[in-house]
PLY file of the C-alpha trace (Angstrom):
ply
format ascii 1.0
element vertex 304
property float x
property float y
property float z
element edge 303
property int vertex1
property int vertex2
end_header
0.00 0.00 0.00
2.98 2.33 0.59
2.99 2.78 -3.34
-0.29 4.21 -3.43
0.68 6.80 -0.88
4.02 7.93 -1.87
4.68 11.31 -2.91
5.30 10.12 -6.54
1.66 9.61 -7.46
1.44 13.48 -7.05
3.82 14.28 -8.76
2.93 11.50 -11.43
-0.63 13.23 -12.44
0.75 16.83 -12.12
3.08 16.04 -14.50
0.73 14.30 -16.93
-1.81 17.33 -16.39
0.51 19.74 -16.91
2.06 17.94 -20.28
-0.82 17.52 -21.72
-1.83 21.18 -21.44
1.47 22.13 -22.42
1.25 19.58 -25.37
-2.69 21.06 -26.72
-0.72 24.90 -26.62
2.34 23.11 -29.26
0.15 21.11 -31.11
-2.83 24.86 -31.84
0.47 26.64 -32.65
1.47 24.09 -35.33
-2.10 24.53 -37.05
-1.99 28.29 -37.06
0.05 28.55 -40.05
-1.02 31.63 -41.97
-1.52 30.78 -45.47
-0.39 33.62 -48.18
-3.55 34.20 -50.16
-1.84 33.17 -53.51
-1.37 29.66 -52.47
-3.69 27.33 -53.46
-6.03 25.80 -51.10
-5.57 21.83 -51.55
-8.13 19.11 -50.24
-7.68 17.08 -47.43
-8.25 13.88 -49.80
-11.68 13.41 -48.98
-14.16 13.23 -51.70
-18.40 12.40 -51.55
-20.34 12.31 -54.53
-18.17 12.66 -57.47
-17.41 16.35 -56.42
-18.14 17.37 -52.84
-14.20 17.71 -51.48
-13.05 18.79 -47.89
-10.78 21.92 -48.39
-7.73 22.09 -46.31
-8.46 25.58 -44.74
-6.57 26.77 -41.50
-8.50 27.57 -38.14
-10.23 31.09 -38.15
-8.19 33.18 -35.84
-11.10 33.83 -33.43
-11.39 30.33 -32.84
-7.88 29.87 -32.28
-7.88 32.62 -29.89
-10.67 30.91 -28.39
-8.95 27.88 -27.77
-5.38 29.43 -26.16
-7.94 31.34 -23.70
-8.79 28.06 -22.90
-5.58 27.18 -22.44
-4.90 29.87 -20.42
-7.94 30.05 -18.15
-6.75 26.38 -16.99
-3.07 27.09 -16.32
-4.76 29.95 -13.83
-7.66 27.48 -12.44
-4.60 24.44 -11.60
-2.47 27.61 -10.08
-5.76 28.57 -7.50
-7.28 25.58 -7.32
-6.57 22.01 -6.63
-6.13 19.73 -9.85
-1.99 18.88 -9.42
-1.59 16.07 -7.54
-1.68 17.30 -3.70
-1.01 20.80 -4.48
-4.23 22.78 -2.71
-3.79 25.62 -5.05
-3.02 29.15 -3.98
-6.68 29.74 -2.46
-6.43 26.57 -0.55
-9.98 25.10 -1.32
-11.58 22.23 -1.14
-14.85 20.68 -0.94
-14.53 19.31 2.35
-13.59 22.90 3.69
-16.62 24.12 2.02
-18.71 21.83 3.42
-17.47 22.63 7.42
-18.09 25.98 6.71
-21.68 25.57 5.09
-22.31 23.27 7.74
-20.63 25.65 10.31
-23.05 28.29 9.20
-26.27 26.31 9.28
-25.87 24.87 12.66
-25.04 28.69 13.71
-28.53 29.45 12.12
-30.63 26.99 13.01
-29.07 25.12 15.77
-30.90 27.09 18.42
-34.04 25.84 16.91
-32.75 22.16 17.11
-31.42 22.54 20.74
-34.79 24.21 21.60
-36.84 20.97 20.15
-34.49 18.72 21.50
-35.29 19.78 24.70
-39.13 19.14 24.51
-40.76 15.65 24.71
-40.91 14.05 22.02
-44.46 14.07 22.23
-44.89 17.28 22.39
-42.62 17.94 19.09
-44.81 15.81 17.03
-47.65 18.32 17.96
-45.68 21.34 16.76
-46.32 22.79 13.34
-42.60 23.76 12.36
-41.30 20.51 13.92
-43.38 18.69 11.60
-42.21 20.77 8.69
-38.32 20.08 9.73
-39.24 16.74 10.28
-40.64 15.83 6.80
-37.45 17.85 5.15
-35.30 15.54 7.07
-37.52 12.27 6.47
-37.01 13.32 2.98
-33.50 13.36 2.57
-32.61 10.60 4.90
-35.62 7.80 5.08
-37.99 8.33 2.08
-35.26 5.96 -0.17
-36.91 3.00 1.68
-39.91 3.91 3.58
-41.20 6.05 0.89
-41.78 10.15 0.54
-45.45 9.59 2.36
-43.94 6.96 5.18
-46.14 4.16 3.69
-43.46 1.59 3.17
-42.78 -0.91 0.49
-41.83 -4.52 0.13
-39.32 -5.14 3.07
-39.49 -1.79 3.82
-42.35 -1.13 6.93
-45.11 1.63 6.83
-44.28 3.84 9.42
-48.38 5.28 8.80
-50.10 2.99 10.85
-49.53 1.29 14.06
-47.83 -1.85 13.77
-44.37 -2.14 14.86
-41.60 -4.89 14.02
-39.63 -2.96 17.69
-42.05 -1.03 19.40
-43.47 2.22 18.93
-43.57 4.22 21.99
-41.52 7.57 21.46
-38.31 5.74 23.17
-38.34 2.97 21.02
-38.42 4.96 17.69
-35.92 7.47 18.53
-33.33 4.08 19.24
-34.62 2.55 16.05
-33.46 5.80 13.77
-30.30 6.61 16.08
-28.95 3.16 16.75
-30.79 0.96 13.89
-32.28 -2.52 13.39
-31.13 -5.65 12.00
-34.14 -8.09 11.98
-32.85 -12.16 10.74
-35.12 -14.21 10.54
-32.79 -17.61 9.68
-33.93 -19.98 7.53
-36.08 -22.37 8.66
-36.95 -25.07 6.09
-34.58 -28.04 7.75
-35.90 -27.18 10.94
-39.82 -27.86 10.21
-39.28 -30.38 7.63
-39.90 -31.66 4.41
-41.12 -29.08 1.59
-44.84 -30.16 2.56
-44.45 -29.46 5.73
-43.35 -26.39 5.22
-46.19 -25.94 3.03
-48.46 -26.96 6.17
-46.76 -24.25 8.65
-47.32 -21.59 5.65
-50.97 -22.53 5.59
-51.23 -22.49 9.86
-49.59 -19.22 9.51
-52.13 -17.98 6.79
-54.84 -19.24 9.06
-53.31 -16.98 11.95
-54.56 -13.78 10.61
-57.33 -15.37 9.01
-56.58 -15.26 5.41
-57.55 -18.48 2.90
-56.00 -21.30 3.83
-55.96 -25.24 3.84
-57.58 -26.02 6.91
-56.19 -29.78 6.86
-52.75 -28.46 5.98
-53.40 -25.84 8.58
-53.95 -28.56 11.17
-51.04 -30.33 10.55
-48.78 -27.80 10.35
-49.69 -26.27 13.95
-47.44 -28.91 15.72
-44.81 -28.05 12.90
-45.36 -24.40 13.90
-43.24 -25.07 17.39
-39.75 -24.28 15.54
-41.23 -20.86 14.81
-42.42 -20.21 18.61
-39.40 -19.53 19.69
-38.92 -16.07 18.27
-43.36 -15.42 17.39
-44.60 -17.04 20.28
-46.51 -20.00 20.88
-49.76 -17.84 19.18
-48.02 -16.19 16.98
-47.88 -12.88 18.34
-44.18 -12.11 17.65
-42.06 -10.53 19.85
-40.76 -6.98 19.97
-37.97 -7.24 21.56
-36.48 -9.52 18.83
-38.23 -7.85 15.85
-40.42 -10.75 15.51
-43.75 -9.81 13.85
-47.26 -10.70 14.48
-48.35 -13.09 12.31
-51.88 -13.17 13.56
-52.50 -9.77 12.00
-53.06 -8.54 8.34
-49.42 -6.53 8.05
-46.97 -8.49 5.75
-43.90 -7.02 5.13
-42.28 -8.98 2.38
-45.99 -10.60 0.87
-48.38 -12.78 2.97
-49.40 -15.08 0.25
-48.87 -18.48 0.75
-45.69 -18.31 -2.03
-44.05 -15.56 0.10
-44.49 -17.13 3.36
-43.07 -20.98 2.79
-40.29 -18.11 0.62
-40.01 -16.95 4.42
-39.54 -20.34 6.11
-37.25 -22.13 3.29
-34.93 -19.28 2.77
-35.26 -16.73 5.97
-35.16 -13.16 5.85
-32.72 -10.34 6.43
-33.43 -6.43 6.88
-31.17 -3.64 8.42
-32.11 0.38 9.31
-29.23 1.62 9.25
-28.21 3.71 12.48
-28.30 7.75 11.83
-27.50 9.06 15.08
-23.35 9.60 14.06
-24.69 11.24 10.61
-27.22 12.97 12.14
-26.69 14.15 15.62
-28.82 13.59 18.81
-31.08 16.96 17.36
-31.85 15.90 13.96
-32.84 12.41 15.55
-34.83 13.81 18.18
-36.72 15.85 15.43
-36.98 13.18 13.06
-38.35 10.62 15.94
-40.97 12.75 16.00
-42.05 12.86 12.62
-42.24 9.63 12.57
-44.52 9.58 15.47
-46.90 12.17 13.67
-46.67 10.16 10.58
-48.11 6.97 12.75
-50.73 8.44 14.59
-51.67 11.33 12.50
-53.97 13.74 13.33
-54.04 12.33 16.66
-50.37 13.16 17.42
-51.19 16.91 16.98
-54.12 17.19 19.56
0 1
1 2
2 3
3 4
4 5
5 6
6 7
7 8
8 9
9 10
10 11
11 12
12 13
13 14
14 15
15 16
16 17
17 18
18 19
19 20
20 21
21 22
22 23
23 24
24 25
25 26
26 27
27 28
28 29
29 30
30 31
31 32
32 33
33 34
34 35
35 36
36 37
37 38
38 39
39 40
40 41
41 42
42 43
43 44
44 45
45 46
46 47
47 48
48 49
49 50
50 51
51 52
52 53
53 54
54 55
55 56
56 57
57 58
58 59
59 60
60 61
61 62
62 63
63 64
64 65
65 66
66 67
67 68
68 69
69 70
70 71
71 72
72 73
73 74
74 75
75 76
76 77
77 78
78 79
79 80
80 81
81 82
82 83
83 84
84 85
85 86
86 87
87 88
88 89
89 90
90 91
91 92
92 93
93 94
94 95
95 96
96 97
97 98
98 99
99 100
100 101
101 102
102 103
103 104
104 105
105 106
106 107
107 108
108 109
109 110
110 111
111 112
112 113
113 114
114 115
115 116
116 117
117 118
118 119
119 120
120 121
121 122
122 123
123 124
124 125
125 126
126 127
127 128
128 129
129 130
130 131
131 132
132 133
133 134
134 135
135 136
136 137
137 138
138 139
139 140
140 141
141 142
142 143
143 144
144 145
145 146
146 147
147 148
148 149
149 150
150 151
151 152
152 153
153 154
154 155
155 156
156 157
157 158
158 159
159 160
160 161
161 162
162 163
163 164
164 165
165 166
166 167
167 168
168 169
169 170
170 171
171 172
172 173
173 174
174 175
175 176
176 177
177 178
178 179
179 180
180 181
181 182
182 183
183 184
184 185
185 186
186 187
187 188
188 189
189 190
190 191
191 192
192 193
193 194
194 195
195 196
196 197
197 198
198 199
199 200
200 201
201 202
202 203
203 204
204 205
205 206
206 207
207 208
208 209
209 210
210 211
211 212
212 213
213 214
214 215
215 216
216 217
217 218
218 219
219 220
220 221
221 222
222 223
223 224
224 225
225 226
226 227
227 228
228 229
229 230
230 231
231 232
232 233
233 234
234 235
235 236
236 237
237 238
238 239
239 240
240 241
241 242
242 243
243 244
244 245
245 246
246 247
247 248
248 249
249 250
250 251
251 252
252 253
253 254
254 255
255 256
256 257
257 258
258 259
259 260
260 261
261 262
262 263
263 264
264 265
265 266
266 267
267 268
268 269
269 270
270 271
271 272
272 273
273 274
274 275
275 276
276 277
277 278
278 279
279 280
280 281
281 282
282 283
283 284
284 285
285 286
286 287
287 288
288 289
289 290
290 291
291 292
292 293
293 294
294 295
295 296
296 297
297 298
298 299
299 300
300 301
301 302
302 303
């Protein structure tokens, strides 16, 4: 790795930067030969239709001009700004620095307002008007990938509009799912029930759970099958929070409750991370965006 890091690399693509800028100036001045207006123009060899030739004509001067501004202009952008190697240019910038300071002056601006909502219940900042506002901006940039610009979720992505929830959904427990994240396994489960039809028989007990069609003689058999699931969903199916186990006696599938999806489920298990945000974000922006989400799953009712 010391090869990649060595001082030589710099140097390497300032060189080749500044050669090749060096080498467009050489090569315009060898096409801006002036041609006395006696000479003959000649072709460049290139004939269409019989008769239709490309003339050999030199550059116009304005465009040649054009091009050694260009020339110029660069020369004075590598000399301010980086582009050689390490060299920072003379006005030391970079897009990093920018960033600090555009950062730097936004959390000057509005950080008051963040340390003023962070200070409220979380409750309470779902309620507000502005908070809600902030919120949604935030939700926006950071969650809607996923969980969708209205909050309503996707396939193996949860609505956050209504009021299931894989971890809980109490204030505390949605401000640790957004700062510190999830990561919800369900392991495959196919050896551990069985043969193919009996997985098919735990799909259709599951299916029978929340009361959708079903099998009922599958159904039956597949209810003693069913105890290598408990575990994790509970003997009734009523998942577990605390392990991001869902309820399966409900009518909230996140990856497809048909009966395809579910023995899908069992046979192959099932993997989904939220990522953490609280080191991108900062305990504020979490605190603010905890409480969107609370709006967005209660609704009206979270601003009365």
């Amino acid at each position: 790795m010391a090869d990649f890091t060595s001082d030589f690399w710099n140097l390497y693509i300032a060189g080749i930067t500044l050669v090749s800028i060096v080498g467009c100036g050489v090569f315009l001045f060898a096409q801006t030969k002036r041609r006395a207006k006696s000479e003959p123009v000649g072709t460049t060899g290139h004939v269409w239709d019989e008769d239709l030739a490309e003339y050999n004509n030199p550059m116009p001067r304005w465009w040649m001009w054009l091009f050694y501004l260009t020339i110029i202009f660069s020369l004075g952008y590598l000399a301010l700004y980086p582009g050689l190697g390490s060299f920072g240019g003379a006005f030391g910038w970079s897009s990093q620095k920018q960033f600090d300071e555009e950062m730097a002056k936004a959390n000057q601006q509005f950080g008051p307002l963040y340390d003023k909502y962070l200070k409220m219940d979380l409750t309470a900042v779902a309620a507000d008007t502005q908070a809600q506002q902030m919120g949604q901006r935030l939700f926006l940039n950071h969650c809607a990938q996923c969980h969708g610009s209205d909050g309503g979720g996707t396939r193996g992505f949860p609505s956050l509009r209504d009021t299931d929830w894989l971890w809980g959904g109490t204030p505390e427990l949605i401000k640790t799912s957004i700062a510190d994240g999830r990561m919800g396994v369900m392991p495959p489960m196919g050896a551990a029930v069985g043969s193919a039809e009996d997985v098919k028989d735990v799909a259709n007990f599951v299916l029978s759970l929340s009361g959708r069609t079903h099998d009922q003689l599958r159904a039956q058999r597949g209810k003693e099958k069913f105890a290598a699931c408990a575990a994790c969903h509970g003997a009734e199916g009523k998942g577990n929070q605390a392990l991001g186990a869902p309820d399966l006696t409900d009518k909230v599938w996140l990856y497809g409750g048909s009966e395809a999806a579910i023995i899908e489920a069992i046979t192959k298990g099932r993997n989904g991370i939220m990522p953490a945000h609280k080191e991108l974000l900062g305990d504020a922006k979490v605190h603010l965006l905890s409480a969107y989400v609370l709006y967005l799953s209660k609704g009206e009712a979270a601003s009365k």
